[in-house]
C-alpha positions as CSV (number, residue, x, y, z in Angstrom):
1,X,224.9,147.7,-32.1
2,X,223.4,147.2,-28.8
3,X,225.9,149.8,-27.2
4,X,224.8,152.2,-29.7
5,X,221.1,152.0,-29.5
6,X,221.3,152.9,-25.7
7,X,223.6,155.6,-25.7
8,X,221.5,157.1,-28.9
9,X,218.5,156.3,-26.5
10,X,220.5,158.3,-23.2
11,X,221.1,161.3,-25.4
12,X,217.8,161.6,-26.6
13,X,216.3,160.7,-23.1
14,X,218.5,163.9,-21.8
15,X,217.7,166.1,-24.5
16,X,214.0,165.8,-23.6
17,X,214.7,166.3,-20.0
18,X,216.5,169.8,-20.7
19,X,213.7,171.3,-23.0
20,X,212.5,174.6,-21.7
21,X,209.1,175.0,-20.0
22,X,208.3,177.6,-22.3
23,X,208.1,178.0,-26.1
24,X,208.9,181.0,-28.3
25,X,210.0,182.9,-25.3
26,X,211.6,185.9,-27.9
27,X,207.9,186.8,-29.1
28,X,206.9,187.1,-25.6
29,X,205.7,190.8,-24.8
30,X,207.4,190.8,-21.4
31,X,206.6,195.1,-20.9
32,X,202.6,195.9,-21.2
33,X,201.6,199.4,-20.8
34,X,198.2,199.8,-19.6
35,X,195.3,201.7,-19.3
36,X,193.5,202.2,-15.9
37,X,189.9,201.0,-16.2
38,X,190.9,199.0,-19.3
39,X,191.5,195.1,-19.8
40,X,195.3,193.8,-19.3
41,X,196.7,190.6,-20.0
42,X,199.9,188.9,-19.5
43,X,200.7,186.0,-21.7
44,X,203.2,183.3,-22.7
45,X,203.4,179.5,-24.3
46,X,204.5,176.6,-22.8
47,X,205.8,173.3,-24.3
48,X,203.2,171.2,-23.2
49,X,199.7,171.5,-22.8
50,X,199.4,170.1,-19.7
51,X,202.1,172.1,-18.1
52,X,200.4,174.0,-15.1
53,X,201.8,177.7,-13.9
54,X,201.6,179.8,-11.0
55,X,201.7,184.1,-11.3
56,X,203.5,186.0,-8.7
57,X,203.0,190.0,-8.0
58,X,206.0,191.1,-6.9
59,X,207.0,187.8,-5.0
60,X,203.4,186.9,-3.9
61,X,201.4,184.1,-5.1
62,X,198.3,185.5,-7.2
63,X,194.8,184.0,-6.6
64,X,191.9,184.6,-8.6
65,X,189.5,187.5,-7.8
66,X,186.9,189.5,-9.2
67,X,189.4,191.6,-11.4
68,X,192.0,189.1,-12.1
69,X,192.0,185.5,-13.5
70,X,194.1,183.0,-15.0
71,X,193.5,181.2,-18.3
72,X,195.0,177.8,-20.0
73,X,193.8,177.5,-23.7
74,X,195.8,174.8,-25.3
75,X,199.5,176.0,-24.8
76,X,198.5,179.5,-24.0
77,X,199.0,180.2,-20.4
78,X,197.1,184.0,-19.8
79,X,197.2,186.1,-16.5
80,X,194.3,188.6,-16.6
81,X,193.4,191.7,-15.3
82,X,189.9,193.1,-16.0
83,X,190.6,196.5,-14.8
84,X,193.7,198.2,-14.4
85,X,194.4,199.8,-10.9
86,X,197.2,201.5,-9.9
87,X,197.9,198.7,-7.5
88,X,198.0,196.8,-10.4
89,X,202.1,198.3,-11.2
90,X,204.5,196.4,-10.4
91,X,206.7,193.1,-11.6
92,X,204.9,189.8,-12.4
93,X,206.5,186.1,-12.9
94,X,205.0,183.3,-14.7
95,X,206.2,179.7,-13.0
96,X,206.4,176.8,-14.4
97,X,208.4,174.0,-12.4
98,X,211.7,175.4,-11.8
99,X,211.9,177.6,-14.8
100,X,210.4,181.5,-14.6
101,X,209.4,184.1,-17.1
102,X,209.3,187.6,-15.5
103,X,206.8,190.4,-16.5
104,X,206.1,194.2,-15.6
105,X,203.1,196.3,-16.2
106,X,203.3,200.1,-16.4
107,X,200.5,202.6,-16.7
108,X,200.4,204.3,-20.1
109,X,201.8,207.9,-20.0
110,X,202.5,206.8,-16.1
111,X,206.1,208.0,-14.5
112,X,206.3,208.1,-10.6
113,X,204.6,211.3,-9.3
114,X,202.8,212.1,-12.5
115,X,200.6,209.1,-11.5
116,X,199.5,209.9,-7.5
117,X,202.0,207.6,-7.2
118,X,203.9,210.0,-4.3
119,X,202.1,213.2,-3.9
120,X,204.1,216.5,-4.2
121,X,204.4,219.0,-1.2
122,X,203.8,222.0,-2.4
């Protein structure tokens, strides 16, 4: 019986260890089409509420500024932007630990050189 117990207790013990970072990862609205001027915000769940994250831009580490902030509200992890820029474009990753959710934020009705992206020679 004794044998049992621990290997019931090693199974468990291994089945906590491989639960995922993040929760409900299917509902997660990886592609946000913004608005310049307007409000944007990136946004996932995480297993435990004391799990911390870190946001990447396109491989950078994020910092908070005056147009972009970060915010933890129970298992709510939120990256966001007051006011879209153009700079703002690109490919965003949410860390947490080892594991890594990625993002992108496009410009509504934005497509390369249709947004001043690449100006056209005329």
């Amino acid at each position: 019986l004794s044998l049992l117990l621990t290997a019931v207790y090693l199974s468990l013990t291994l089945i906590s260890e491989a639960q995922s970072a993040f929760c409900n990862k299917e509902f997660i609205q990886r592609e946000v089409k913004a608005t310049l001027s307007q409000k944007a915000v990136l946004s996932c769940e995480v297993a435990d509420t004391k799990t911390e994250v870190k946001w990447y831009k396109d491989g950078k580490l994020l910092t908070s500024s005056k147009t972009i902030h970060t915010e933890s509200k129970g298992k709510s992890r939120q990256l966001v932007i007051d006011s879209v820029e153009q700079k703002d474009v690109g490919d965003y990753i949410c860390e947490a630990g080892s594991e890594k959710l990625a993002f992108k934020i496009q410009v509504a009705g934005c497509g390369g050189d249709q947004c001043g992206c690449r100006r056209q020679k005329l």
